[in-house]
C-alpha positions as CSV (number, residue, x, y, z in Angstrom):
1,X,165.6,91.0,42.2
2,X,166.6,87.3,42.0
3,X,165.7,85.4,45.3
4,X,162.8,87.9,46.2
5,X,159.5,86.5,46.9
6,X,157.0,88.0,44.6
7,X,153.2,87.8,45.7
8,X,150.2,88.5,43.4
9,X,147.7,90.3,44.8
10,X,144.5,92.3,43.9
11,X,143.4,89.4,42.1
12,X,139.7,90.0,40.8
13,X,137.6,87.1,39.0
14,X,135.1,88.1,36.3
15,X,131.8,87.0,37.4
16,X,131.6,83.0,37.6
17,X,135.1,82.4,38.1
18,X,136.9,81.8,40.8
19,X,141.3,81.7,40.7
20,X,142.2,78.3,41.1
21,X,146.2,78.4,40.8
22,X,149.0,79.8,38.9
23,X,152.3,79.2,36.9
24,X,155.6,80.3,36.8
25,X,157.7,79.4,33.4
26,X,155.2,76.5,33.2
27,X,155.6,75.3,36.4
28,X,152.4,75.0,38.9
29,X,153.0,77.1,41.6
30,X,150.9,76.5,45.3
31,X,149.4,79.7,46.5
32,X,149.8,83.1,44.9
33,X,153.3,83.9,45.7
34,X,156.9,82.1,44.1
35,X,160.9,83.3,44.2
36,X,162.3,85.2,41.9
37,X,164.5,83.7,39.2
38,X,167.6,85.0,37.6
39,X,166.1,85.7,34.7
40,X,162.5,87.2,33.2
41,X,159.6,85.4,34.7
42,X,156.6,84.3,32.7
43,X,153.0,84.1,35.3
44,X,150.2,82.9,34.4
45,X,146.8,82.4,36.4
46,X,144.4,80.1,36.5
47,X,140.4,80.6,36.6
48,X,137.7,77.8,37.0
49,X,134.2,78.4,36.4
50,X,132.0,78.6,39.7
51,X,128.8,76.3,40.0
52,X,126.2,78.1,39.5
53,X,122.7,77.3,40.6
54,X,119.0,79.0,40.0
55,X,117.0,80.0,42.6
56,X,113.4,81.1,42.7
57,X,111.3,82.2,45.4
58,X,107.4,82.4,45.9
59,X,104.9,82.9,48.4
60,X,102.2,79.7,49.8
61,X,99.5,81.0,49.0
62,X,100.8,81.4,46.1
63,X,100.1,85.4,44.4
64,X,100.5,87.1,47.9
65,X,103.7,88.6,47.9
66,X,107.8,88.7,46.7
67,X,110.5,86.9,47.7
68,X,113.9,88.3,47.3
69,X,117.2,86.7,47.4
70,X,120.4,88.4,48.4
71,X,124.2,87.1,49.0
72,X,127.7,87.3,47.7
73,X,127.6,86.7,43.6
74,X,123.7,86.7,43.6
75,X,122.1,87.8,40.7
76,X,118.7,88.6,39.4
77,X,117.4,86.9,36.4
78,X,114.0,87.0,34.3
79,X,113.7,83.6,36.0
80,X,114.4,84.3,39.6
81,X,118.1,84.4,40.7
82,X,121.3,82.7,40.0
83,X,124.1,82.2,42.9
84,X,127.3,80.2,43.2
85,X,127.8,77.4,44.8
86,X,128.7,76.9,48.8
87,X,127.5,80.6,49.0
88,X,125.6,81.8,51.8
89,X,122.1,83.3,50.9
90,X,119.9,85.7,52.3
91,X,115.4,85.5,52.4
92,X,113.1,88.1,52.8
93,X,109.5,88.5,51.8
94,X,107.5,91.2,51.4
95,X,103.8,90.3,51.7
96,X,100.7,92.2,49.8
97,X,98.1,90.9,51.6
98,X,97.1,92.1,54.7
99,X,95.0,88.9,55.5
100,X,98.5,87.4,56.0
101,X,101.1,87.3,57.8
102,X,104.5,85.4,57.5
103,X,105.2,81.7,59.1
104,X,108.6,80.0,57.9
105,X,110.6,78.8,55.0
106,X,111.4,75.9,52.6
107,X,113.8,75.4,50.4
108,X,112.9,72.1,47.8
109,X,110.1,71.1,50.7
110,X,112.4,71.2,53.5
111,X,111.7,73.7,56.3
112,X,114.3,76.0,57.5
113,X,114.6,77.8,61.1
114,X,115.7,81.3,59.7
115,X,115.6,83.0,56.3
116,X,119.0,81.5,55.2
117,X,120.6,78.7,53.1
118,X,124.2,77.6,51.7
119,X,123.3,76.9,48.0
120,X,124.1,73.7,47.5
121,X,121.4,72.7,44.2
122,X,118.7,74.5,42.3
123,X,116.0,75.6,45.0
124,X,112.9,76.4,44.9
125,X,112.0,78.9,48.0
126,X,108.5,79.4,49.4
127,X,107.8,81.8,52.3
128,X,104.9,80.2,53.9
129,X,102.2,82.0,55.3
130,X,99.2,82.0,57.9
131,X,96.2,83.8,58.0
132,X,96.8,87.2,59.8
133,X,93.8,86.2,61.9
134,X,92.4,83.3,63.9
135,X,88.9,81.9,64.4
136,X,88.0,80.5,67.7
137,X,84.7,79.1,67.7
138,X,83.3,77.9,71.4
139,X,80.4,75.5,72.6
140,X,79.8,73.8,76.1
141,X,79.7,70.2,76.7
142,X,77.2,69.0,77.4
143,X,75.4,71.5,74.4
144,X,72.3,73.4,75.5
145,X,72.7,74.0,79.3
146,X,72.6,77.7,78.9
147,X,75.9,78.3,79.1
148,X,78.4,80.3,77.1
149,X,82.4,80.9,77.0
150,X,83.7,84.3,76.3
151,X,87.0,85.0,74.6
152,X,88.8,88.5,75.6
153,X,91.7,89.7,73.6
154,X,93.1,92.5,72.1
155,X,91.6,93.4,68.6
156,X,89.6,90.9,69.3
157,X,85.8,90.5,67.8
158,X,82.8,88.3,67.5
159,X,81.6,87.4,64.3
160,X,79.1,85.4,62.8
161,X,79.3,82.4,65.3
162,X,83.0,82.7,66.0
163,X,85.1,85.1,67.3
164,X,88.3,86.2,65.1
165,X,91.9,86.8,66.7
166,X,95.1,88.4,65.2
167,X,97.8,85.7,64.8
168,X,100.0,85.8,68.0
169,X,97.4,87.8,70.2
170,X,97.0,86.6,73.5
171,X,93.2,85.8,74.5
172,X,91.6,84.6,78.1
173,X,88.8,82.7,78.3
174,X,85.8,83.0,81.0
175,X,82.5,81.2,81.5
176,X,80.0,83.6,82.8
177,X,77.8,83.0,85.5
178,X,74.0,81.8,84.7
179,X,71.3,79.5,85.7
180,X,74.0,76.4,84.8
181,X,75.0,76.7,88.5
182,X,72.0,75.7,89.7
183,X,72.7,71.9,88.2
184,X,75.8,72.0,86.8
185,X,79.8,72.5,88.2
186,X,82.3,73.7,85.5
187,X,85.5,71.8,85.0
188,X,87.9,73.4,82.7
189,X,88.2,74.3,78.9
190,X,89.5,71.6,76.2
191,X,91.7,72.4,73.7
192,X,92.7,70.3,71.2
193,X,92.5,67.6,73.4
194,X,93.6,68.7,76.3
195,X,91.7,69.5,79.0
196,X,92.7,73.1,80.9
197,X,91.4,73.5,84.4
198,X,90.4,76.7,86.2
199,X,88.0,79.6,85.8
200,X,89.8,81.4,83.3
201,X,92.3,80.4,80.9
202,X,95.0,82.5,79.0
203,X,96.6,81.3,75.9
204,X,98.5,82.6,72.7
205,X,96.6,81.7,69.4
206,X,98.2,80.8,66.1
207,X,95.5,78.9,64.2
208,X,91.9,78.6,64.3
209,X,91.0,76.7,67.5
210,X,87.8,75.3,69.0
211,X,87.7,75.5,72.6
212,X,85.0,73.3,74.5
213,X,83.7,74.9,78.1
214,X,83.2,71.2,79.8
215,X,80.7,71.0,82.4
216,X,79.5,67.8,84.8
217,X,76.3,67.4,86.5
218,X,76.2,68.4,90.3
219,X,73.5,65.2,90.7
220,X,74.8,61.5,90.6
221,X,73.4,57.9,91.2
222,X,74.8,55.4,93.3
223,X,74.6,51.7,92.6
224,X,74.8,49.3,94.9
225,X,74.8,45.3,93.7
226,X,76.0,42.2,95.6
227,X,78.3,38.8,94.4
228,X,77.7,35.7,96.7
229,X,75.2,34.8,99.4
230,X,73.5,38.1,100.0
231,X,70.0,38.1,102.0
232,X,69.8,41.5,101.8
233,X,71.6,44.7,100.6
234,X,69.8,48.4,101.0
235,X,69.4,50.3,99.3
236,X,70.3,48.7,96.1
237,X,70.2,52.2,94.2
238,X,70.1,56.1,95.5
239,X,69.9,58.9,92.5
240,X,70.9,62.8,92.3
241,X,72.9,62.8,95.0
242,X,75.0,65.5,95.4
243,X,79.2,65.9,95.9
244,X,79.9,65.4,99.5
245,X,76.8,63.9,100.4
246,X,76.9,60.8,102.4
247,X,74.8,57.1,102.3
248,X,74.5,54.5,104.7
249,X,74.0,50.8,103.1
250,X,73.3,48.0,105.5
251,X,73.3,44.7,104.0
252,X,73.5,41.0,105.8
253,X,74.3,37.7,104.1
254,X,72.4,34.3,103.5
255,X,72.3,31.9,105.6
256,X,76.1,29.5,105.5
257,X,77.8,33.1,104.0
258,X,79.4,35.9,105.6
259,X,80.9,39.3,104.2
260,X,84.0,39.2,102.4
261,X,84.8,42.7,101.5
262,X,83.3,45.2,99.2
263,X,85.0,47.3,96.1
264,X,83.9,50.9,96.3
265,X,84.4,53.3,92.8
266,X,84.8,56.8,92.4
267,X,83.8,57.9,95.3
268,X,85.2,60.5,97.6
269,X,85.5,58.4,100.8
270,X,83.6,55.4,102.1
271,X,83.7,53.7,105.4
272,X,83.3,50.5,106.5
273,X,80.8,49.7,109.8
274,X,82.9,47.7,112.5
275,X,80.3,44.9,112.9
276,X,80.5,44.5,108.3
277,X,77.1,44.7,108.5
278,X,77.3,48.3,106.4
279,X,79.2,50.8,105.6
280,X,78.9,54.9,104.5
281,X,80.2,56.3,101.3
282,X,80.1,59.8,100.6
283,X,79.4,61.2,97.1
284,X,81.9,62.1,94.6
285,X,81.9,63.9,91.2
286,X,80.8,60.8,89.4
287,X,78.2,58.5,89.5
288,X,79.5,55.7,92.4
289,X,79.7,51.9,92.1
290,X,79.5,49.9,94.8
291,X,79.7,46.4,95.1
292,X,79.4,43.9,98.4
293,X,80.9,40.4,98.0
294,X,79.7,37.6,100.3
295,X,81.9,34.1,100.5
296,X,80.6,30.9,101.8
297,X,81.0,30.3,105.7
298,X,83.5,27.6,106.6
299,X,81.6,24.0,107.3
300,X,78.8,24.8,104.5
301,X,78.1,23.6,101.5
302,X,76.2,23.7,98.3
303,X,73.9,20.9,97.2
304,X,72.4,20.9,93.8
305,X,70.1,18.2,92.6
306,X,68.5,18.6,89.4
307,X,65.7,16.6,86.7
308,X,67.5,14.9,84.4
309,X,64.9,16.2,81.8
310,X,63.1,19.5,83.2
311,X,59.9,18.8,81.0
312,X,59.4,15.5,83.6
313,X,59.6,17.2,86.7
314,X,61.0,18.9,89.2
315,X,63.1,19.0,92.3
316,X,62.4,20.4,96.0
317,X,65.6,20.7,98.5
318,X,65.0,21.7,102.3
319,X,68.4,23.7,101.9
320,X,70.2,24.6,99.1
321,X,73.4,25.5,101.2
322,X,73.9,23.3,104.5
323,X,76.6,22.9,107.4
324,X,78.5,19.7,107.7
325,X,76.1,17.0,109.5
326,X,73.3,18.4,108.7
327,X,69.9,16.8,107.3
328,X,68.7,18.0,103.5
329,X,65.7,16.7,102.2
330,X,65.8,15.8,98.1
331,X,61.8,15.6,96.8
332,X,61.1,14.6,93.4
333,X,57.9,16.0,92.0
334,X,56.6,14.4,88.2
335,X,54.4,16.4,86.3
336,X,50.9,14.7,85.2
337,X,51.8,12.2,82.8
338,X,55.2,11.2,84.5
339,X,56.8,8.9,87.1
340,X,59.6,8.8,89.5
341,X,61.9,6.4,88.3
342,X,65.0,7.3,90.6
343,X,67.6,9.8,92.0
344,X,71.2,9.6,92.4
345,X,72.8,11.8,94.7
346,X,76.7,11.8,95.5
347,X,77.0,8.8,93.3
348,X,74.5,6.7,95.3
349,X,71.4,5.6,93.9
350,X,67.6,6.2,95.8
351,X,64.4,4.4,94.5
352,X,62.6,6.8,96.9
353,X,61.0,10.0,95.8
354,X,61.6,11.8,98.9
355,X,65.0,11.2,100.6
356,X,67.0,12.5,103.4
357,X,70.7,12.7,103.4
358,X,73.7,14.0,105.9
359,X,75.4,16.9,104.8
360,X,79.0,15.4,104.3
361,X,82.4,17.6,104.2
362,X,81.9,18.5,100.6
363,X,79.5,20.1,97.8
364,X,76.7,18.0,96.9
365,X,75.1,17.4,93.2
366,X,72.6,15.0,91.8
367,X,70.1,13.5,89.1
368,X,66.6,13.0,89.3
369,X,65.3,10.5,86.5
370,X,61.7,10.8,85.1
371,X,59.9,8.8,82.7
372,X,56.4,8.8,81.1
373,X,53.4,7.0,82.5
């Protein structure tokens, strides 16, 4: 009836088409529906042909199983699969070997996080796979201390030198007890770097792994060195002590020096002696460094004369370090086939081979000439 709307419906491509608009007596009509004229109507519809892109699917490995494809307007070819564009489509693999198990997807190198993909180009597909078990090989660091790890798991076995895990399985690790005790503490088990403390571990494995037992020595030294005026520091070293065990050093400085302070590493705790005239560290879990620093006393002085050429002769202070006002003695010695010449201390000359000289408020240096006979 004139005026009506009139819709087409029901409207059913052939396979790589898709309706893209239609006419009514030649004139391009929006949608699928138009009014009715007064008069006989002419329709006709218009197809375009769908994109259509090839797909094929494989396994990495390669040769250990099908992929399949599925999705609206998917078909099967003799060289994979063919689907339109925009269209969403389905993965699934179905995997031979038993030695594998199933990982993730790409599609042209790209990995996906599910099994599907909106075609968009021609694609290659690979379900990627992973070994359906794991090796986990185990050692002890240091090697040879008689100590092993043990790996516990479901379906889980020791081979030749390695012990195989199904992918996903959940394994604990253990360090039995043994002679190792009797010299060594354990510290924890590294994995790939990362170092896991605690007598047992419990992890999920997905690729061969290595795991390392790590072990440190019960026994450790203790160094003891000075910087500065020491007259004494003892002991100077103290080896195999053990974790929590304690040592007294005493030390006492040089004459014109006094303590300063002393740096103490890696130890548990350390404690200076009220006087400075010692202190007591107590052991660690690594060897300890310790070192006592001495600083000149206020009022003193260094005083350093030297040969001018040391193949001459030689030079003889009474004190090497001395306190404002007091007396040094400088002695020039020739060797046989030499002779004093002179000796200039402080900028001041001295024709004298032995002189005497006030300490003033200041260091002290000098030259001592020789010449040959």
């Amino acid at each position: 009836m004139s005026g009506s709307t009139i819709t087409i419906s029901d409207i059913v491509p052939e396979t790589g088409y898709e309706f893209a608009y239609m006419t009514v007596d030649d004139v391009r009509q929006e949608g699928t529906s138009f009014t009715m004229p007064d008069a006989d109507a002419n329709v006709t519809l218009y197809f375009t042909e769908i994109q259509m892109y090839t797909l094929t699917g494989n396994t990495d490995p390669g040769g250990m199983g099908t992929v399949s494809i599925s999705g609206t307007g998917v078909k099967e070819t003799s060289a994979g699969y063919t689907a339109p564009e925009n269209t969403l489509v389905t993965f699934d693999v179905d995997i031979d070997d038993e030695d594998y198990v199933f990982d993730y997807y790409t599609v042209n190198g790209t990995r996906i996080d599910d099994n599907t993909w909106t075609v968009s180009a021609d694609a290659t597909i690979l379900a990627k796979l992973k070994p359906a078990w794991h090796k986990i090989y185990t050692n002890t660091e240091p090697a040879g201390i008689g100590a092993d790890v043990e790996v516990d798991g479901t379906d889980v076995s020791y081979a030749d030198g390695f012990y195989l895990c199904p992918d996903g399985g959940t394994v604990t690790l253990s360090v039995p007890s043994g002679d190792w005790e009797g010299e060594y503490r354990f510290v924890g088990y590294r994995i790939g770097g990362t170092l896991h403390s605690g007598s047992t571990y419990t992890c999920t494995v997905t690729s061969d792994m290595t795991v390392t037992a790590v072990f440190e020595s019960k026994y450790h030294d203790m160094f003891i060195t000075s910087e500065g005026g020491a007259n004494y520091v003892s002991p100077t070293y103290e080896p195999d002590m053990e974790e929590d065990e304690s040592l007294t050093i005493t030390w006492a400085p040089s004459e014109g020096y006094q303590f300063s302070h002393w740096t103490v590493t890696d130890a548990k705790s350390y404690t200076l002696n009220g006087d400075n005239s010692g202190g007591t560290v107590v052991m660690g879990t690594k060897d300890v460094h310790v070192v006592v620093y001495f600083e000149m006393m206020p009022g003193y002085h260094n005083i350093d004369v030297e040969p001018e050429n040391y193949g001459y002769g030689s030079t003889s202070l009474s004190k090497y370090i001395a306190q404002v006002g007091e007396t040094v003695t400088v002695t020039a010695n020739p060797y046989t086939g030499y002779h004093f010449v002179r000796m200039v201390i402080d900028g001041v000359t001295y024709t004298d081979a032995s002189v005497t000289i006030v300490m003033p408020d200041h260091d002290v240096t000098g030259t001592v000439y020789f010449e040959p006979d």
